[in-house]
N, C-alpha and C positions, 0 to 999 in steps of 0.2 A: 602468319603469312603476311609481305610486304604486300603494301596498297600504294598505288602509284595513279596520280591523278591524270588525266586525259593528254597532257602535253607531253608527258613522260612518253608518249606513241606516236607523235612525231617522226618521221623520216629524219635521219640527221643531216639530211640537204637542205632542211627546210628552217632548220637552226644554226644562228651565228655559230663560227667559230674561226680561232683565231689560227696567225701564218702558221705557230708550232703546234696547231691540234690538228689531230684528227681522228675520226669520229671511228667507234666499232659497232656497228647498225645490230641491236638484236632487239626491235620491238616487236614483231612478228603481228602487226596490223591486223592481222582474220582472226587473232586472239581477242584481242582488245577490242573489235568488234562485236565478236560473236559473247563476249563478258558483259561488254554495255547492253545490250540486246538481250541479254538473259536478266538483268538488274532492271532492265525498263520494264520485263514482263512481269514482276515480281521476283527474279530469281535472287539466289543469295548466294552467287561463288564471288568470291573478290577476282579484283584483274590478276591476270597470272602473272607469279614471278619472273619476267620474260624484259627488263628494258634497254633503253639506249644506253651506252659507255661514251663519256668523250674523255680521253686523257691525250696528253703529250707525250710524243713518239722520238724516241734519237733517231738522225740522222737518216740509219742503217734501215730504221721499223719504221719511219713513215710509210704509211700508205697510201698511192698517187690521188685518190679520189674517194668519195664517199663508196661508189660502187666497186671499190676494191677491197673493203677493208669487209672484213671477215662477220658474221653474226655470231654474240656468245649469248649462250643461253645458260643460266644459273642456278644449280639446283642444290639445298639442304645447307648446311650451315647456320648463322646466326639467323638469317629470315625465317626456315624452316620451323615449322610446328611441331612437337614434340609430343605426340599423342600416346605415349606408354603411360603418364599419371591417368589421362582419361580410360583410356584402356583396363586400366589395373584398376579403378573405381568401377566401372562397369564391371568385372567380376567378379567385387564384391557385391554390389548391388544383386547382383545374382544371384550370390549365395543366401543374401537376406531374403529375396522372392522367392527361394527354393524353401526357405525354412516357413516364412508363408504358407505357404503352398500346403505345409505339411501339418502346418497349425490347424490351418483351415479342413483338411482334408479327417483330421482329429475331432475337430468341433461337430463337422456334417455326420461323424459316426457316431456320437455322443446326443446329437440330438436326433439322429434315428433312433436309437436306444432309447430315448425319453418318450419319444412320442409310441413306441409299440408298449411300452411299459404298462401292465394291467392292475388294479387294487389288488390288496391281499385279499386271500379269502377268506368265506365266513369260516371260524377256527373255535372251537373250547376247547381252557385252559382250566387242567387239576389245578393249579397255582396260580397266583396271581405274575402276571405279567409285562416287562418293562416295557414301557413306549414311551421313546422320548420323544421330549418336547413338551409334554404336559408338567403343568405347575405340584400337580400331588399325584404322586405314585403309591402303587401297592405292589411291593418288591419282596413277600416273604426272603428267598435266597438271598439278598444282598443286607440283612439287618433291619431293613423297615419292621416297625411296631405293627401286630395285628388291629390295632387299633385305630390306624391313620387310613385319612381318606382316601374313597376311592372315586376314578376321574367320574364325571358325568358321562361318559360315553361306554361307561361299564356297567352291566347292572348285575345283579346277585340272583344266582339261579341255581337254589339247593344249597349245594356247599362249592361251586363251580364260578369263578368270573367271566362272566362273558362280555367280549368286547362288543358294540353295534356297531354290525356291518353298513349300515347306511351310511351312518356320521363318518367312520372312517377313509367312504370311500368317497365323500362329500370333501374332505381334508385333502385327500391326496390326488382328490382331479387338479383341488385348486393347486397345491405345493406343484403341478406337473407344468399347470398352464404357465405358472410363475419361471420355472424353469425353461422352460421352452421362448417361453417373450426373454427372458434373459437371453439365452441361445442366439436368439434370434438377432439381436441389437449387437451381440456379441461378432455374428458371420457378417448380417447383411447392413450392421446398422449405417449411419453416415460416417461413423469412426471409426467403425468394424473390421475385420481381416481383409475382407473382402478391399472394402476402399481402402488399405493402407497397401496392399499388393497392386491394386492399381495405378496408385501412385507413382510404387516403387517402378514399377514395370514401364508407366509414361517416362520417368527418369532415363531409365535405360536408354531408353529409343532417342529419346532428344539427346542422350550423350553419344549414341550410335549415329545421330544426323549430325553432331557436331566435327566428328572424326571424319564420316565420308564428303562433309564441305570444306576438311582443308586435305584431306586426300584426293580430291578432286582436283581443287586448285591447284594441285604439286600437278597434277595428270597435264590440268592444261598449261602450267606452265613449261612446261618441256615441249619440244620442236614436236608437231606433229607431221607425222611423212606422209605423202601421199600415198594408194595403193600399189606394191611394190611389183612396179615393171621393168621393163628392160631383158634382157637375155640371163639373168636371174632369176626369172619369173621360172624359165625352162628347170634350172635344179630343185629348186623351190617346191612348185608342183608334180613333180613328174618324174616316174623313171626311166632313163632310156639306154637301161642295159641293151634292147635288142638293136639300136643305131649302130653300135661299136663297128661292125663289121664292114659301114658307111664311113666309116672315120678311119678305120686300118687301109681300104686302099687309097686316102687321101693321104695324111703323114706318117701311117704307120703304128699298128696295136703299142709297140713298147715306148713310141716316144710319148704318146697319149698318155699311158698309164707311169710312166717318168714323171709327167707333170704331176699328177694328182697326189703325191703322196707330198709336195711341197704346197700346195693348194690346199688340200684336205687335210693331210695327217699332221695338222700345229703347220705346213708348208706357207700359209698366210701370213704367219709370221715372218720366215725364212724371206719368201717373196715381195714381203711389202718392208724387211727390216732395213732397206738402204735403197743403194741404186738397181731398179730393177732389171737392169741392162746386167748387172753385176749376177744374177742368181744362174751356179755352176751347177750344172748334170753330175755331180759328182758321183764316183764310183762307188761310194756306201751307200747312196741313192739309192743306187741297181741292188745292191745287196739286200738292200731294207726293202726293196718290191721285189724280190725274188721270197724274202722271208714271209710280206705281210699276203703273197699270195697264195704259197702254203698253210696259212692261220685260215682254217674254217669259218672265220666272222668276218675279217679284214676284207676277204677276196669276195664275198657275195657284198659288200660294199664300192671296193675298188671297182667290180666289173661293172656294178648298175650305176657307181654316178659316176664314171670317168669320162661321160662325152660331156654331161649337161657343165662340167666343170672345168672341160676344157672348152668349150664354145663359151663360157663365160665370162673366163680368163682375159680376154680383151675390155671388157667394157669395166669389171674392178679395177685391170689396172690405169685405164684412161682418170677416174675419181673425179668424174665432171657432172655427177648427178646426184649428190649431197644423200646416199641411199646406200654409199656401199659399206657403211659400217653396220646399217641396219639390215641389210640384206643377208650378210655373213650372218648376223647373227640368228636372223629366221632358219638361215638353210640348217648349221650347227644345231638350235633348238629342234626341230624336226628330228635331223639324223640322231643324236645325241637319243630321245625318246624312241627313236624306231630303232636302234641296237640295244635298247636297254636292257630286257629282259636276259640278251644271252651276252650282254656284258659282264651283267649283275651274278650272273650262276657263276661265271670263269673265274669270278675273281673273288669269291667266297665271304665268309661273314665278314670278315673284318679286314682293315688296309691299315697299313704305317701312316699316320697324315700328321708331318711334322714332327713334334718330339714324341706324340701320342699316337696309340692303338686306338683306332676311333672304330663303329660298325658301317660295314661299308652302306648300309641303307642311309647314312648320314649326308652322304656325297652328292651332290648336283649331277642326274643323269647323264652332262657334259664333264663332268670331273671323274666320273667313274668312268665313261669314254677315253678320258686325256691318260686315266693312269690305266687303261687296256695297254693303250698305243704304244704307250711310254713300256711296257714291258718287252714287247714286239719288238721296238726298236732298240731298246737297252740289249735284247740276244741278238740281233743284228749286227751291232756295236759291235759286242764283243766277237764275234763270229769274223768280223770284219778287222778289227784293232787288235783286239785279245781284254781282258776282263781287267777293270779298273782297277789297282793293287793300293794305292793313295792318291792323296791330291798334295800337289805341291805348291808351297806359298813362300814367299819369297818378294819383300819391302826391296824396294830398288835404294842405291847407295847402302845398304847394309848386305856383312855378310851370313846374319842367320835366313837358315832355308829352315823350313819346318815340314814335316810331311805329317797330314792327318788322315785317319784312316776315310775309306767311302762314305759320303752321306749317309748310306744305306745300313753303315755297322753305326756310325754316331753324328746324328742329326745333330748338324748346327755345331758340328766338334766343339759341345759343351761338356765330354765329358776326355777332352784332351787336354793334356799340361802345354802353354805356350810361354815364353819368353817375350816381356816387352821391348822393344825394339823403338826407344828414342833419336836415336842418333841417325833415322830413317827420315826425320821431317828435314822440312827443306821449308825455310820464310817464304811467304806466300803474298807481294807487294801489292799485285791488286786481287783482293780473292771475291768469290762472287759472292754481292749483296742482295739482289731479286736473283725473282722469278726465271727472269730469259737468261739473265748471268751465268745462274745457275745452269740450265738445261744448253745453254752455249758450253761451259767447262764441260759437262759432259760426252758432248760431241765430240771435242778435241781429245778427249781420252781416248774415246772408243775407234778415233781413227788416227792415235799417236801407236806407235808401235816401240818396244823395249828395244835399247840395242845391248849389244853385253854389256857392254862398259857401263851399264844403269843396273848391274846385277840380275840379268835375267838369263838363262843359258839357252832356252827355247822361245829365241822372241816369236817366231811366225806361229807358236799357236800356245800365246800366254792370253788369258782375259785381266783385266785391269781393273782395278777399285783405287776409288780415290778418298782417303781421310783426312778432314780439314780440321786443324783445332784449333779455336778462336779462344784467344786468352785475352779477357775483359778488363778494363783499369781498374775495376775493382777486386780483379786476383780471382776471380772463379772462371770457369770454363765451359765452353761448350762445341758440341758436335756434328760437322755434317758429314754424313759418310755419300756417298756419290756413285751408283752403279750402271755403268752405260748396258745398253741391251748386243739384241746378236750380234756375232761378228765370224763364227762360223757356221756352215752351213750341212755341216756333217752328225752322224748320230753316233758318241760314245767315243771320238777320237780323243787325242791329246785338250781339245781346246774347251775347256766347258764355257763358255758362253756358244752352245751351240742348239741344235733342236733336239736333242734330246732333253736337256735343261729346259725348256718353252715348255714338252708336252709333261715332264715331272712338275713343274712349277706350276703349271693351267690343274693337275691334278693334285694338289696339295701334298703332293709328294717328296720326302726330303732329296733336294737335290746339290751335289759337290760343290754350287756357286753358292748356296745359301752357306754353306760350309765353309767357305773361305771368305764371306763376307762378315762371320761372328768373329772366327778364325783373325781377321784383321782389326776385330775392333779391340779386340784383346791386345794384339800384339802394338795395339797403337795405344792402349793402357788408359782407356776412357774407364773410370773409377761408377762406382754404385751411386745413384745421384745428380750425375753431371745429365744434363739435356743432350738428346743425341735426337738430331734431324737425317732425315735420308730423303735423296732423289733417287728415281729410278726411272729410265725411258725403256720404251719395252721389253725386254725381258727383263731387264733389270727393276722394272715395274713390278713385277710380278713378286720377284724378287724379295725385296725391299719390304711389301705389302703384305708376304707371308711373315719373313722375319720378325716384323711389329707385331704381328697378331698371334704369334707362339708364347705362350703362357710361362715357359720352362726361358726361354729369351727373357721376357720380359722382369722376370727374377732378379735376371743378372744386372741390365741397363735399363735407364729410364730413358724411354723411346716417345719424344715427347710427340714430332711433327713428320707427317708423311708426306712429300708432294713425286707425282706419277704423273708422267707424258706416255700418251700411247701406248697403253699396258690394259690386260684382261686383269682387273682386280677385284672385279665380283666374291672372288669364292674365297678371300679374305675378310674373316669375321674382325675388324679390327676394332680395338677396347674402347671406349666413350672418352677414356683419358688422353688416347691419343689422336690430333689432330688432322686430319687429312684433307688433301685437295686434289683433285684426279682432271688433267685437263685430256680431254680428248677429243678426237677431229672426227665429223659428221661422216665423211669420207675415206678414213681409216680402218680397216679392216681388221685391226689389231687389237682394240681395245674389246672386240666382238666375237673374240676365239673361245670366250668362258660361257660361248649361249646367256647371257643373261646381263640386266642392268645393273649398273656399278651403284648398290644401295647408296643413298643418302640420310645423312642425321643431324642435329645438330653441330656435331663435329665433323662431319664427313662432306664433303663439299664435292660435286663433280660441274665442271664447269668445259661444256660442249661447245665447241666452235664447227660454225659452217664454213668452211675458206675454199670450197667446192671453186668458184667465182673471181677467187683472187690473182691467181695464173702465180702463189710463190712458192710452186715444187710438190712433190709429190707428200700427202698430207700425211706419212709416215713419219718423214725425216725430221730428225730432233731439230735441224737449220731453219724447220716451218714452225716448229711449236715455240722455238726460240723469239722466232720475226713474230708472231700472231699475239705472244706476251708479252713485247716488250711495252714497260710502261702501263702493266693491268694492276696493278699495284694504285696508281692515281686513281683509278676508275670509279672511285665511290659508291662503290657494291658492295654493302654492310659486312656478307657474309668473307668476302674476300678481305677485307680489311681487319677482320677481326682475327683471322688466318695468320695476314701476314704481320700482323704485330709479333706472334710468336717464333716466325719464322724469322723476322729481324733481327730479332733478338739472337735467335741462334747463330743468326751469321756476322752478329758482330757491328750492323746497320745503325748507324746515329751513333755511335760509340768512340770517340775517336782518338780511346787509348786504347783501343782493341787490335792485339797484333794474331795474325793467321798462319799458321804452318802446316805446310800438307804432307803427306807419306801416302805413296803411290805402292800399292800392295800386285804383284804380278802372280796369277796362279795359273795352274795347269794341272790336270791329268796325270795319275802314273800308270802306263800301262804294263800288264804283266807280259810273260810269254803264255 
């Protein structure tokens, strides 16, 4: 865990900078307060990973003032503690105090056994007989001579040896006590089981206090929110199915429950994916709440939270109270857990997740919800379109079309024949080098639209991917594929970048966009070996972050660096080899669809902006994630730095025999009759 000394907490008001900086404030003061404060009393958590940024901004991403520029907050990466070796010592340690345990447990029965132990009895013997330990025996049976002596503790009586029960029981008080002080030294002694289990056992603990003071430190260095109010507080807490009746003669039962399945069912995403003025009542809408209020689980939902979610609707989308990304995700964790039990029954032992048959007990209470939903709305779809017969894929300036079958018959169409498709790139004069570059190309995709004459035959509802391939002066190659998020708002039509793809993708579900994103990497003929980088802004987040994390994918390409804007990628277990950085906004709703936090690890980096403050747009849009990055790359935040070295790399950055050609992949839906 990084240590940053007193000045590092500074206001960036308070410190020089020059005409071309300006500053990204995230020392969070009641941190580094409440750190020092705990180190003056004795405490022992280091200051939290929490500080100031100052780098240089172009032009476009200046920010007018200190109080406009955004707080980042930075978690797991190169700073990060790694506590799996401690961990995995501890239980071994464990297992040594368990075998302890049972030594000890051995010894206390052994020496109950000794101490109840009684002499022999008084006995005569027709023969002479053996007792060892004595210097001269009288062993008729064994060969002894009648002749050879017999012990002093035997005397001759008749023609009979008899042993003296005195002397013998004089002998084996003492052989008992000898044992017993052995015993003794053995359990209790200062070397003994006893103090070698105590040892081990103090070991423990200190390496269990070792782990919860840099699990701690990770705790405080993350934004702490205040108690969560505002007209959220109402979902949050509370059901107010019986209100509804208050709300139908206001705007009306069906516009109410219209809203909620955009709000509610993955609809967060839908509503917070662009301009929100833009989110259309569309007619599969109606179809999908006509459907999800015949489902016996959906509608005792819909009906109990469709007030508290339409009165709250206003103050998510205002995102002026740095709460509403944490606020979704409280409400989702709640409901997520309170439908569980008859989510969990509907939807049987086991699910498809990704290339694998996983048990559905495996799934995040909210992943087993997303892929409820996502079935609801997938018979919708169909009920509404007709049932998905292929998916069509289709490199603009070429004329191979390919059609692969459903996600649902072959996840990740890894087990489809495709044709590569060179003659698809197009030189690429300024291609993106950062971070913002990066998630700016993006943008421009997802709001460029195919015309025919680019080889696409259904532009109004193709999704877009974009393949970069950067060939280095030294003749090797490498990969960014580039996945913009929503762009329809319907469930199961022609256009998969739509919500049915959000609540498949939030449920680890294989969905037709992940399918034409493998689908294109093939036909863009990235070789076993070559580094292959991906962006993704929200759904294409999600995207992108399952793709890296399928085991059956990762066979085929080596998937080296992940970077996600605005995207739920919690429920992406992705591999330690490959690198990730997840930036997401305090006040974005979107990254908070998966109920739960976007792990961190050494390799996995989530880097939280507050721009709640900033007044530059609503904190969804790829245009804000673009402005709030630009230039975080200078920022000399270890863990960032260590990221983007790799990430330079793949795109080609300091290189400056490295030429970029791109191939724009257009796909769509085929639907049946």
């Amino acid at each position: 865990m990084a240590t940053r000394s007193d000045h590092d907490y500074l206001e960036a008001s308070d410190r020089p900078t020059s005409a071309n900086s300006s500053p990204l404030v995230g020392p969070a003061q009641e941190y580094a307060k409440a750190s020092d404060s705990h180190a003056a009393s004795g405490g022992f958590f280091p200051h939290p990973h929490t500080w100031s940024m100052n780098f240089s901004h172009s032009a476009q991403g200046t920010f007018s003032s200190t109080h406009d520029a955004p707080a980042i907050f930075v978690n797991g990466g190169s700073t990060a503690v790694n506590t799996d070796d401690i961990d995995a010592l501890i239980t071994e340690l464990n297992t040594v105090s368990d075998y302890l345990s049972d030594a000890i447990a051995s010894a206390e029965s052994t020496r109950g056994k000794v101490t109840a132990a009684l002499p022999p009895p008084y006995e005569l013997f027709s023969e002479p007989f053996l007792v060892s330990g004595y210097s001269a025996l009288a062993v008729t049976d064994l060969g002894v001579g009648a002749d050879t002596e017999i012990p002093a503790t035997w005397r001759d009586t008749q023609t009979q040896c008899l042993i003296d029960p005195f002397a013998l029981e004089e002998q084996f008080i003492q052989a008992q006590h000898g044992a017993l002080d052995a015993l003794d030294t053995y359990i209790d002694g200062p070397e003994g089981l006893h103090s070698l289990r105590d040892t081990i056992e103090s070991l423990i603990s200190d390496l269990r206090v070792c782990v919860d003071i840099y699990t701690q430190a990770d705790v405080q260095a993350s934004p702490t929110l205040p108690p969560l109010n505002g007209p959220w507080a109402l979902a949050d807490q509370q059901r107010v199915g019986p209100l509804i009746p208050i709300l139908t003669q206001i705007v009306g039962l069906g516009e109410a429950l219209l809203l909620s399945p955009f709000l509610a069912i993955g609809g967060v995403g839908a509503f917070f994916g662009g301009d929100p003025a833009n989110l259309p009542l569309v007619s599969d809408g109606g179809q999908f709440l006509l459907t999800a209020m015949e489902d016996p689980i959906l509608s005792q939902w819909l009906t109990g939270d469709s007030l508290a979610l339409f009165l709250t609707l206003p103050w998510v989308m205002r995102a002026r109270s740095g709460q509403s990304s944490y606020a979704v995700q409280q409400y989702f964790t709640h409901l997520a857990h309170r439908m569980d039990p008859q989510v969990s029954s509907a939807l049987g032992e086991t699910v498809r997740q990704g290339s694998k048959e996983v048990p559905t007990a495996t799934l995040s209470p909210m992943q087993r919800l997303a892929y409820y939903v996502a079935g609801v709305a997938q018979r919708s779809g169909e009920q509404f379109y007709g049932p998905t017969t292929g998916i069509v894929v289709s490199p603009r300036g070429s004329n191979t079309t390919s059609v692969l079958p459903p996600a649902s018959r072959d996840p990740f169409a890894l087990a489809t024949s495709l044709s590569t498709t060179p003659e698809a790139f197009r030189p690429l004069p300024t291609p993106p080098r950062t971070i913002a570059q990066t998630i700016a190309h993006s943008d421009e995709l997802q709001h460029s639209r195919p015309t025919m004459d680019e080889g696409s035959k259904h532009q109004s509802h193709d999704g877009s991917i974009s393949i970069i391939k950067t060939t280095h002066s030294d003749g090797t190659r490498t990969w960014m594929v580039i996945v913009p998020g929503t762009r329809d708002w319907s469930m199961g039509g022609e256009d998969l970048q739509d919500l049915l793809t959000n609540l498949q993708g939030v449920a680890g579900q294989p969905t037709d966009m992940e399918s034409s994103v493998v689908a294109a990497m093939t036909m863009a003929g990235i070789q076993p070996g070559e580094p292959v980088g991906f962006y993704g802004h929200s759904q294409g987040a999600i995207t992108v972050s399952n793709i890296a994390a399928d085991t059956a994918v990762r066979e085929r390409f080596t998937m080296t660096s992940v970077l996600t804007a605005g995207g739920p990628t919690a429920g992406a277990a992705l591999p330690s080899e490959t690198y990730a950085l997840h930036i997401e906004n305090a006040d974005d709703a979107v990254p908070a669809l998966d109920a739960q936090a976007t792990p961190t690890s050494p390799s996995r980096i989530v880097v939280t902006i507050d721009s709640h403050t900033t007044n530059r747009g609503y904190p969804h849009m790829s245009s804000v994630y673009a402005t709030v990055t630009e230039g975080i790359e200078q920022a000399g935040e270890p863990a960032i730095d260590d990221w983007s070295q790799r990430f330079q790399y793949l795109t080609g950055a300091g290189d400056e025999g490295a030429v970029s050609e791109e191939m724009i992949i257009d796909c769509r839906r085929e639907i049946g009759g």
